[in-house]
C-alpha positions in Angstrom: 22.8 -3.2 -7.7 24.9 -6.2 -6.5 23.7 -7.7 -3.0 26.4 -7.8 -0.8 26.4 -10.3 1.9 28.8 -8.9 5.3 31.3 -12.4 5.8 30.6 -12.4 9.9 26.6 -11.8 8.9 23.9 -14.1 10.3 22.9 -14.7 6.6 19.2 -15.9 7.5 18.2 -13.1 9.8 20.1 -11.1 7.1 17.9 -11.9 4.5 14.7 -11.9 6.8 15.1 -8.8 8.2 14.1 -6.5 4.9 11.0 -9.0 4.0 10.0 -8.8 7.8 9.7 -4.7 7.0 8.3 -5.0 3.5 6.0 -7.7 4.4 4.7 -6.2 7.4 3.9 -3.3 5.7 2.0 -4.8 3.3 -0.3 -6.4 5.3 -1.4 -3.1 6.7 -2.8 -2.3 3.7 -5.5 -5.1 3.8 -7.9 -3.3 6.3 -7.8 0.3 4.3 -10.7 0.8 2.6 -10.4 2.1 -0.9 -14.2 3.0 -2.0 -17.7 2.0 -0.9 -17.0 -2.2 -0.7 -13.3 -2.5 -1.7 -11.6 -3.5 1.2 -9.6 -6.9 1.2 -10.6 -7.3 5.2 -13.5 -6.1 6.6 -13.3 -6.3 10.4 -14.7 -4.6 12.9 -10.8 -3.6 14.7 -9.6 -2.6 11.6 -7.6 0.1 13.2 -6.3 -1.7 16.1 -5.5 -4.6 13.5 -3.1 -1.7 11.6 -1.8 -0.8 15.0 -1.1 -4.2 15.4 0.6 -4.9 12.4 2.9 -1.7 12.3 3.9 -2.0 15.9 5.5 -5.3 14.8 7.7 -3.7 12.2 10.1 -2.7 15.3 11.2 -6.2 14.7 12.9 -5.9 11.2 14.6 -2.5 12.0 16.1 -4.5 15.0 16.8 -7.5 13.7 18.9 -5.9 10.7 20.9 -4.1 12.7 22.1 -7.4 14.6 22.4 -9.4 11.5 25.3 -7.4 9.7 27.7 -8.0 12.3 28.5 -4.3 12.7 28.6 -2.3 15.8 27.2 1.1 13.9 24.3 -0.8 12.3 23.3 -2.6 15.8 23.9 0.9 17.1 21.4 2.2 14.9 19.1 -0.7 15.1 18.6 -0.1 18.9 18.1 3.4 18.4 15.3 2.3 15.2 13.7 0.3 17.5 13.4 2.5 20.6 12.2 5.3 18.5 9.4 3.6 16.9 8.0 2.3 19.9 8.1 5.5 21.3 6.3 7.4 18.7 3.6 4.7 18.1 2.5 5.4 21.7 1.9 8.5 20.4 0.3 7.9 17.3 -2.4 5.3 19.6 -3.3 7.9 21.7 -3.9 10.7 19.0 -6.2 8.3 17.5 -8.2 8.3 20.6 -10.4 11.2 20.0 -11.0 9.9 16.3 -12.5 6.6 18.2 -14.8 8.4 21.0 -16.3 10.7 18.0 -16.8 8.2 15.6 -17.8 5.6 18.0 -16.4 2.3 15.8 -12.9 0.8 15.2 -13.9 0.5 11.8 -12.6 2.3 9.0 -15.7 1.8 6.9 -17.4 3.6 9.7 -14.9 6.6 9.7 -15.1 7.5 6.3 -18.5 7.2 5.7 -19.1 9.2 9.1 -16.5 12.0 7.7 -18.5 11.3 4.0 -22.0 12.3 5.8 -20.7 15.1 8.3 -17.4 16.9 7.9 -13.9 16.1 7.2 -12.7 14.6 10.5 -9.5 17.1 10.4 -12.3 20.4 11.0 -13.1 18.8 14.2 -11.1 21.0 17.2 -10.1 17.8 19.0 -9.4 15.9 15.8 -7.6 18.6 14.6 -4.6 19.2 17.6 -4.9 15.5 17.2 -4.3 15.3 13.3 -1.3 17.6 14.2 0.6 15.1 16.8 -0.1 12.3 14.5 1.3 14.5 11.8 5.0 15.1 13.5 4.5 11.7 15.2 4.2 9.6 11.4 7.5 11.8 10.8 9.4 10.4 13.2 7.7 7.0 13.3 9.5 6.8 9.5 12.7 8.2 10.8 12.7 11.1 8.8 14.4 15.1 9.1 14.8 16.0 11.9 14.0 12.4 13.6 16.5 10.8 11.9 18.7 10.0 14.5 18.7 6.4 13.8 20.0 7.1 10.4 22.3 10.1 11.4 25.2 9.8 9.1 27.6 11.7 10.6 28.3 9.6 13.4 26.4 6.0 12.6 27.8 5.4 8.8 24.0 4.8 7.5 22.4 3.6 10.7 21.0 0.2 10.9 20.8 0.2 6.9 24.7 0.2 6.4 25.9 -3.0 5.4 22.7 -3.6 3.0 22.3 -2.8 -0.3 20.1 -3.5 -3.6 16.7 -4.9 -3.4 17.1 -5.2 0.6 18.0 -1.6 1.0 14.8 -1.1 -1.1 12.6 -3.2 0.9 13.3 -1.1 4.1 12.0 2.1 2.6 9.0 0.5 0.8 8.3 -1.0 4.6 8.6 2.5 5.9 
């Protein structure tokens, strides 16, 4: 689809705004480890260094909305923006329990505790837990029924209206 570039735009923070998401996200992934020695970054605050990262995606959900020159999609970047940050405080402290049992910030750790016990989710505190972090991921992506930032009824698309093609993509391979 054709990329379509608003005339009043800020056309560097336009164009930043969806690689800031994507990018971000990316990054994440570089801590996760897939099987017994294939992680791309083994360090020892691997989860605090995904906390980290994602935290920082705020920034391209905000940004975009002030790029496009449009009061909706600031509108909806503002709202983006508040509700991430408010459901990744909720998402660090869900995680909590997970650290105390475990005793490590590693992920290595985590599995291979989980791999030589018991699935962490069969756990009673990890499992109220697992439940917060559940609805709390939901609205962290701004999905039904969190999707207030996106509510197209009264914000024309949120802080995604004036993009389109490849950018448009980038934002929901970010989320």
């Amino acid at each position: 689809k054709e990329i379509v570039v608003p005339s009043g735009a800020d056309k560097a923070v336009f164009f930043l705004a969806p690689l800031v998401s994507f990018v971000l996200a990316m990054i994440a992934w570089a801590v996760i480890p897939f099987n017994d020695g294939w992680v791309l970054a083994n360090i020892n605050v691997g989860i605090l260094f995904i906390f980290a990262i994602a935290s920082t995606g705020v920034v391209g959900a905000a940004i975009s909305g002030y790029a496009s020159d449009n009061k909706y999609s600031l509108l909806g970047g503002i709202r983006a923006a508040s509700q991430m940050v408010s459901y990744e405080v909720v998402i660090g402290l869900t995680l909590v329990p997970a650290f105390m049992l475990y005793r490590s910030l590693r992920l290595e750790d985590m599995a291979s505790w989980q791999y030589e016990h018991v699935w962490g989710i069969f756990i009673p505190p990890l499992t109220l837990g697992a439940i917060m972090f559940f609805i709390a991921a939901i609205a962290e992506t701004k999905r039904v029924p969190f999707d207030l930032p996106e509510g197209e009824s009264e914000l024309v698309g949120g802080y995604l209206t004036e993009y389109s093609g490849m950018k448009f993509g980038m934002f929901f391979m970010g989320e």
